[in-house]
N, C-alpha and C positions, 0 to 999 in steps of 0.2 A: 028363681034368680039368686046367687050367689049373693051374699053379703059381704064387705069389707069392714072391718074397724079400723076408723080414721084418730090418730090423738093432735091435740092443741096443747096450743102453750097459755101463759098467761101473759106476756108480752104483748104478742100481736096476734091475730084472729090469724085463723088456719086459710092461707090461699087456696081460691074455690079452684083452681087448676088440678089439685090430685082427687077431688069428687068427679070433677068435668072430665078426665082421663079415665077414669073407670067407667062412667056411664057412657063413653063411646064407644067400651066393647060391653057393653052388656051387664055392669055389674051395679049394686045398689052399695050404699056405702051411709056411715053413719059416725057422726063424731066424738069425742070425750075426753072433756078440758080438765084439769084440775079441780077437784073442788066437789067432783060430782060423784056419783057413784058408778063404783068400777065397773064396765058389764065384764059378765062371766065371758069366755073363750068359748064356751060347748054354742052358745049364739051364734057364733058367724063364724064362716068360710075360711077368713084370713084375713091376716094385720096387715097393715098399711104403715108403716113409721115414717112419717112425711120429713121436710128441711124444717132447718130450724136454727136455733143457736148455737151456744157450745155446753159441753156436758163438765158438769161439778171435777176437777181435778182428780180430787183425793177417791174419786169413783174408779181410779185407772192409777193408783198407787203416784200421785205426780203432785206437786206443792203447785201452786198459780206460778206460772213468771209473770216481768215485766211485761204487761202489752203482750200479754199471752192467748189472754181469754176477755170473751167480752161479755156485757151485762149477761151472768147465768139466770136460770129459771130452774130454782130448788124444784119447786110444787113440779116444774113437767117431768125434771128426770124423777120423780119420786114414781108419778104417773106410770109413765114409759114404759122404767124398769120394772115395776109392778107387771104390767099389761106383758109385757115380756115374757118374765115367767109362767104367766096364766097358760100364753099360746103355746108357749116350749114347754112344756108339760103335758100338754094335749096332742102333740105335735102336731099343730094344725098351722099353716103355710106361714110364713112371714115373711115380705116384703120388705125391705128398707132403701132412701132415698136422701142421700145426705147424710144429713142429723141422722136420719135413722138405720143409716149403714154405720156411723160409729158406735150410736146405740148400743145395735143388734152386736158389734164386735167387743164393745168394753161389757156389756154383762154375760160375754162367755169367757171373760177375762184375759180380755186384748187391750193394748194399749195404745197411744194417739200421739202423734205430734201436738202439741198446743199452739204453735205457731211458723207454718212452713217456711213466713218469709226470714223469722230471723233464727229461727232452728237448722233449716234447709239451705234459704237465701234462692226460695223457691217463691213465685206467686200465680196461685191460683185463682186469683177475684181479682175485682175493679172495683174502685168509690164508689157508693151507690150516684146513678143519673149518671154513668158512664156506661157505653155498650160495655156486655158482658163478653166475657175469655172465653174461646172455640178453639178447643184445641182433639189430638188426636189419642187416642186406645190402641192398645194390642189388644183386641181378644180374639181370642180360638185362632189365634197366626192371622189375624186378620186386624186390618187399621179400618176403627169407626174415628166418629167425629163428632166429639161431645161439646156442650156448656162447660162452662165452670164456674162457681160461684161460693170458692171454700177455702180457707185459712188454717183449718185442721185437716189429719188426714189419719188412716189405721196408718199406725208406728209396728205394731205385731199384733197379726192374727190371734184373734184370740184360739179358744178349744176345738177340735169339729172344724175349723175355716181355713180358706184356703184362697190365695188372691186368684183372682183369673181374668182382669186385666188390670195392665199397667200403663200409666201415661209415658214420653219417651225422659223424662227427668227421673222414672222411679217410683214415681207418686201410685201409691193401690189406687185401687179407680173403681175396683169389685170384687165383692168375695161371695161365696157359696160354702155350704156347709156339705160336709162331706157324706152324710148320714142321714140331713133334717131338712126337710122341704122348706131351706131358706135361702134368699138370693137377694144382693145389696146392692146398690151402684152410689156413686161419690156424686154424679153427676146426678140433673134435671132432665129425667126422660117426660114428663105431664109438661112442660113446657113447650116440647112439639121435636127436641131431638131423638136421636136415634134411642132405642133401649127400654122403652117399655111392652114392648111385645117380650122379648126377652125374659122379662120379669114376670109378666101374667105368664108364657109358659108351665111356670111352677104350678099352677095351679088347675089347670083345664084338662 
């Protein structure tokens, strides 16, 4: 059985939804929070970079703004980007979902909007206890129908990436490396929309 590495934050316990999506096609998965000890990459199959916060500024060459960024987690980007390296080095798969599509795009030295509504005058999220934003993709010349649940977004691809879908505002929505068995979406596919097939393709 294929294994996963799953990372946590120290905020909030990692939603059991991106374990429960990989063990419905077949895959084991395992987790590691800050604090702990890093596993090596040569262990498992491939990374998983779940949702999550927002990533430290000055990581993507950017000062905080006003109501830019909310409560960060030093300890996870510390994690993350670490774990990052490990896999890209090995070149063994990596997944990212959210958080971990901007991740995967600021440690190959991409950069981020901090805040679409008033950088853009774009909104992607709702209050939380409000239904969530369903909105639409171009990929592959084709319109899916994603979640949304995000306030940041890639501003420019980092090395190697390359968008390859877009919301109809502009917003990246996914990118892919052009060379390294990596593939990211903006959106919630372990929540039950469209796109996680898409994303284990990479690996199987």
């Amino acid at each position: 059985m294929m294994r996963f590495l799953l990372t946590g934050g120290t905020l909030n316990p990692l939603r059991p939804d991106y374990a429960a999506a990989l063990a419905r096609y077949g895959f084991h998965s395992s987790i590691v929070y800050p604090g702990e000890p890093i596993p090596s990459a040569g262990d498992y199959d491939a990374l998983l970079l779940p949702g999550g916060g927002d990533i430290e500024p000055s990581r993507f060459g950017s000062r905080p703004l006003e109501n830019g960024s909310e409560t960060l987690d030093l300890p996870r980007d510390a994690l993350e980007f670490a774990v990052f390296e490990d896999f890209f080095r090995l070149r063994k798969p990596i997944l990212g979902i959210c958080r971990g599509m901007q991740v995967a795009n600021v440690a190959l030295g991409g950069t981020l909007w901090q805040d679409l509504p008033s950088q853009r005058g774009l909104t992607h999220d709702t209050p939380e206890g409000t239904p969530p934003l369903a909105h639409e993709v171009i990929f592959a010349g084709r319109r899916e129908v994603v979640n949304s649940f995000h306030h940041q977004a890639v501003r420019h691809p980092g090395h190697g990436l390359r968008a390859v879908a877009v919301s109809d505002d502009g917003v990246i929505e996914a990118l892919e490396h052009e060379t390294y068995p990596l593939r990211a979406v903006q959106w919630h596919p372990e929540r039950g929309c469209w796109g996680m097939e898409y994303l284990l393709e990479l690996i199987e």
